[in-house]
C-alpha positions as CSV (number, residue, x, y, z in Angstrom):
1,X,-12.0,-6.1,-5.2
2,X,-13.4,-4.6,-8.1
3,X,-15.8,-7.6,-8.8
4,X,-16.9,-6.9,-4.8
5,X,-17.5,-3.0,-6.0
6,X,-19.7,-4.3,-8.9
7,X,-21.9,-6.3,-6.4
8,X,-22.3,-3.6,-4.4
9,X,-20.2,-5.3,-1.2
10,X,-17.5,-2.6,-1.6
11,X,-17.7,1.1,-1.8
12,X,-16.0,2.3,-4.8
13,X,-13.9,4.7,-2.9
14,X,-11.9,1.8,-1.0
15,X,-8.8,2.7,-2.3
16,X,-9.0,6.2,-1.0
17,X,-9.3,5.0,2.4
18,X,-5.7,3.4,2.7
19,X,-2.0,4.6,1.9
20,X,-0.3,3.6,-1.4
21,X,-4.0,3.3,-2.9
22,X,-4.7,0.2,-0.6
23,X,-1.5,-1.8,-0.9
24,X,0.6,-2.3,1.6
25,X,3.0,-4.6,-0.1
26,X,3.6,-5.5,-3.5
27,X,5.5,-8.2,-5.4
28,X,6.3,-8.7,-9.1
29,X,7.1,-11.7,-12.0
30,X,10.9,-13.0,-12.2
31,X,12.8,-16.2,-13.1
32,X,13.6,-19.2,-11.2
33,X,16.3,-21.3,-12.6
34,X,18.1,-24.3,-11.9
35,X,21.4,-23.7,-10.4
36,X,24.5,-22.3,-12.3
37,X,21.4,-21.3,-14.8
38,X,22.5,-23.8,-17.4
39,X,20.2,-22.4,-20.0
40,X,22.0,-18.7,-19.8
41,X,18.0,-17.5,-19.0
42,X,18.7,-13.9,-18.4
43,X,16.1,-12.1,-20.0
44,X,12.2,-12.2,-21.6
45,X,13.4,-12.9,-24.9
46,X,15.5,-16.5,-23.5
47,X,12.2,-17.4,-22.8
48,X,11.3,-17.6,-26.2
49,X,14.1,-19.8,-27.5
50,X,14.0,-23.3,-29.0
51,X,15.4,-26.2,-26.4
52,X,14.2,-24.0,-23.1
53,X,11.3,-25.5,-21.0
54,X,9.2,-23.4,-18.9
55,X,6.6,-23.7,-16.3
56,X,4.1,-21.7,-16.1
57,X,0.7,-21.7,-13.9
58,X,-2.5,-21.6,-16.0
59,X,-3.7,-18.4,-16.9
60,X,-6.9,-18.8,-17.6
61,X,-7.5,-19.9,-14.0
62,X,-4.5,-18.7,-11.8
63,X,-3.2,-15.3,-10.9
64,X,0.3,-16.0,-10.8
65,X,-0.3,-17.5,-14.6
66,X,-2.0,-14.5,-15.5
67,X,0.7,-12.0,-14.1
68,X,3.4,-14.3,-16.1
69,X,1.6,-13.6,-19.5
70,X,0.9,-9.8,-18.9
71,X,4.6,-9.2,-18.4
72,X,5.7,-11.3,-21.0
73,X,3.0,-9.1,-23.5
74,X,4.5,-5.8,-21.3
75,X,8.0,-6.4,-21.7
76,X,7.4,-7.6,-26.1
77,X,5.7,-4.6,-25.8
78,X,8.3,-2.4,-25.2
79,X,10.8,-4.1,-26.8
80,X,9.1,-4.0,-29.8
81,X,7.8,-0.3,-29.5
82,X,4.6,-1.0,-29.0
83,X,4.2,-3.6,-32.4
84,X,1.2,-6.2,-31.1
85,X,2.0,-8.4,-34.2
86,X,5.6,-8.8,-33.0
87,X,4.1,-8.8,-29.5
88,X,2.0,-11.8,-30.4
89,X,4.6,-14.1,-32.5
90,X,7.0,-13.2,-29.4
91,X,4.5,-14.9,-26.6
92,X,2.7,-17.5,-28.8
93,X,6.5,-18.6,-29.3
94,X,7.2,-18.5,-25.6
95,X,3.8,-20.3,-24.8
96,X,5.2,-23.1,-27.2
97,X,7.9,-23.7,-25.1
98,X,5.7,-24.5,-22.0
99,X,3.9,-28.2,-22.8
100,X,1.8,-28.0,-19.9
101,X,-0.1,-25.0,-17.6
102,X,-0.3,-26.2,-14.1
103,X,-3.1,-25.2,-12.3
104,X,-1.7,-23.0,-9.7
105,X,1.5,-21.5,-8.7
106,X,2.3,-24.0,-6.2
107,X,1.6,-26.6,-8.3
108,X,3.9,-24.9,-11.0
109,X,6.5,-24.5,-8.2
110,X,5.9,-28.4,-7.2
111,X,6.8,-29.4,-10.6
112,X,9.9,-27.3,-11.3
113,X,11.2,-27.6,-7.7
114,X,10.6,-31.0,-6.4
115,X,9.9,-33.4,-9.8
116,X,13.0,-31.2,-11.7
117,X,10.8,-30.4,-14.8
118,X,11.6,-27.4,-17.2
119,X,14.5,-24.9,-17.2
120,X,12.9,-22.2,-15.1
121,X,9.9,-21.1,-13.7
122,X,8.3,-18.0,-14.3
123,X,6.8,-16.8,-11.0
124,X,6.2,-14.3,-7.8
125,X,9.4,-12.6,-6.5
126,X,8.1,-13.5,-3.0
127,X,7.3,-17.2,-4.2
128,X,11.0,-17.5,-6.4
129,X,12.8,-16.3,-2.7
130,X,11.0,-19.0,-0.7
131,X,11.8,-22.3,-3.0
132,X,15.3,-20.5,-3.3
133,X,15.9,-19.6,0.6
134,X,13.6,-21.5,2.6
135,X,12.3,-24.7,0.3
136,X,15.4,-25.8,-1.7
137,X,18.6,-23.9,-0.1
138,X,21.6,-23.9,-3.0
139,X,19.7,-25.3,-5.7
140,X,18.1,-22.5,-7.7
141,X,18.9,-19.1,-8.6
142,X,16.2,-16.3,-9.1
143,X,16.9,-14.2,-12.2
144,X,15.7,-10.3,-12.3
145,X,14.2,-9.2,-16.2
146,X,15.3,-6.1,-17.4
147,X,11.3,-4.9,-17.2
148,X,8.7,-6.5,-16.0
149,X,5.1,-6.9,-14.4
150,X,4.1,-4.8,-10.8
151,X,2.2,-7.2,-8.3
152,X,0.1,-5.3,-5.8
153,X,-1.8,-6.9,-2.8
154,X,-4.5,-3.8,-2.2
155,X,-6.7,-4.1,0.9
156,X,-10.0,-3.2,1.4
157,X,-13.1,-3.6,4.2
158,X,-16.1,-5.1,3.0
159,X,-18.6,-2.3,3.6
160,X,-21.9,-4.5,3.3
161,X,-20.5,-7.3,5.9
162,X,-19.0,-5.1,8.4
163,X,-21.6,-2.9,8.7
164,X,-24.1,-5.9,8.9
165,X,-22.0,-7.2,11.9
166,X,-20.8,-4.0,13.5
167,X,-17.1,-4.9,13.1
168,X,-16.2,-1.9,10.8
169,X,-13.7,-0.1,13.8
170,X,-11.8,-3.8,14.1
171,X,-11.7,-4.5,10.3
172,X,-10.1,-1.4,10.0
173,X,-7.8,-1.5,12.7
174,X,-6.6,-4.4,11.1
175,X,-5.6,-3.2,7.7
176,X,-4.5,-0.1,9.1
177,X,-2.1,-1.7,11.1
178,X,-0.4,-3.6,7.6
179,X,1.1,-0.3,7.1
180,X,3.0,-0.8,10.7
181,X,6.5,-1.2,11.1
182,X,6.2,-4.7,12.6
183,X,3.6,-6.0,9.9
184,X,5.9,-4.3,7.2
185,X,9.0,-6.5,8.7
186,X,6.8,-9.4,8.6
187,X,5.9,-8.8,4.7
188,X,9.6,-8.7,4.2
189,X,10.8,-11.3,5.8
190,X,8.4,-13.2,3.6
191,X,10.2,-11.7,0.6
192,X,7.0,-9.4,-0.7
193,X,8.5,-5.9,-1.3
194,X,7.2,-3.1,2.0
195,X,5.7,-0.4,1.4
196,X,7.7,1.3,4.1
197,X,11.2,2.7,3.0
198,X,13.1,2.1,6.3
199,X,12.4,-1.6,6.2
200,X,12.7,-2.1,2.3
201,X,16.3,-0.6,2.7
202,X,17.1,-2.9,5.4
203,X,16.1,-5.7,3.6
204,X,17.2,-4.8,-0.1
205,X,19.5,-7.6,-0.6
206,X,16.1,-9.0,-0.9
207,X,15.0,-6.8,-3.5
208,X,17.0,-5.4,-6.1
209,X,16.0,-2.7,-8.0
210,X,13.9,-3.8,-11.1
211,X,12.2,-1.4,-13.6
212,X,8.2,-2.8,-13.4
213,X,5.3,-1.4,-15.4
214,X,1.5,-1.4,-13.9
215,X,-0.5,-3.8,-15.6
216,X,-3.5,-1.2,-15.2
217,X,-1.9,1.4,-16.6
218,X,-0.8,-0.4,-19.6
219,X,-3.6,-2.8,-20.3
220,X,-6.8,-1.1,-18.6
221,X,-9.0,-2.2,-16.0
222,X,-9.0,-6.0,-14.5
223,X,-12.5,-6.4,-16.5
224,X,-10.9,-4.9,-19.5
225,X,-7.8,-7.5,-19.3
226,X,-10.1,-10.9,-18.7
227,X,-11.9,-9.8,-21.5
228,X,-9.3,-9.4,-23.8
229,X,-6.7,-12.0,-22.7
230,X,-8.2,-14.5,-20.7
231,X,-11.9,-14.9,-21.7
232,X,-12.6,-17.5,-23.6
233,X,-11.1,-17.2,-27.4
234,X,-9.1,-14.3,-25.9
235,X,-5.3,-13.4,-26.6
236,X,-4.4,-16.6,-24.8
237,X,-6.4,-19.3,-26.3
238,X,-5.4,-17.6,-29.3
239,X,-1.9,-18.1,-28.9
240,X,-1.6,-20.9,-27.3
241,X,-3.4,-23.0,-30.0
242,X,-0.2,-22.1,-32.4
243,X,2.2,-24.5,-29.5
């Protein structure tokens, strides 16, 4: 959305328009493991440990990838009171346990769930609760991290095309109604977190409580994070040469 803003598609207010700044629903990164969790994966830090294999979606091409990186950074972070040099050796160490970055989350999910590579997957909440409930029943286990990365899903019309086509009232309508009690038990029963408190409660042995940080508020802008992680020669190519 902010790209669309740039190129003038978006107005910049778009986020003013909605509740919850534009998100109806929001997700965020844990842990799928195999089941019985054989590798004792509880934790960031497991992640980081010799004899553990991970999967992992690309970062440099893949949301889910780039989420997984960002809250491995946020949660080193932290543990490490803010140290970027311990914050580094901690991820370039995790990135050396992953040998290779699929190229998308459902590939990554592919390869840990149905050709039984690596020791856990590091993925959506929503995406960890389907292979778990729905794909694979009894075989894997989702683990929670003490702290980790927010997921949001904002919403927003597209000023320049529905103005040009004289939908604006239906496009609307539309995302106004994601914020309805129905669409907020649909968003649930597909495991991402509602904004709607009602319906979270009624589902919350769904969601556990888990401590999550903003990747915005920690790391800046979406432009300011490609730039500094993902472009090229960025924080991950950086790291990830020392695997």
């Amino acid at each position: 959305i902010e790209l669309l803003v740039k190129k003038g598609l978006v107005k910049a207010d778009w986020n003013t328009r909605l509740p919850d700044n534009a998100v109806p629903y929001t997700s965020n990164v844990v842990f799928l493991v195999r089941k019985g969790n054989p590798k004792h994966i509880q934790d960031w830090g497991d992640l980081a440990k010799d004899g553990v294999q991970i999967v992992l979606a690309n970062p440099k091409t893949t949301g889910n990838g780039r989420y997984a990186f960002l809250g491995a950074y946020g949660y080193s972070l932290k543990v490490n009171n803010g140290d970027e040099g311990k914050t580094k050796d901690f991820v370039a160490a995790l990135l050396k346990n992953t040998p290779v970055f699929e190229n998308g989350g459902r590939a990554a999910t592919t390869t840990f769930s149905q050709r039984n590579i690596g020791d856990v997957l590091v993925t959506f909440e929503n995406e960890a609760n389907y292979v778990s409930k729905k794909l694979t029943q009894d075989q894997f286990e989702i683990v929670y991290p003490s702290y980790t990365i927010l997921s949001e899903a904002p919403v927003a019309v597209v000023d320049s095309v529905v103005d040009k086509k004289g939908t604006r009232a239906a496009a609307e309508a539309y995302l106004q109604n994601l914020w309805s009690e129905p669409a907020q038990e649909l968003a649930a029963n597909l495991y991402l977190r509602p904004r709607n408190a009602e319906v979270l409660a009624k589902h919350k042995a769904d969601f556990p409580e888990i401590e999550t940080f903003n990747p915005n508020e920690k790391f800046g802008s979406w432009e300011e994070i490609m730039k500094k992680f993902f472009a090229d020669g960025g924080l991950f190519d950086q790291l990830s040469s020392k695997k």
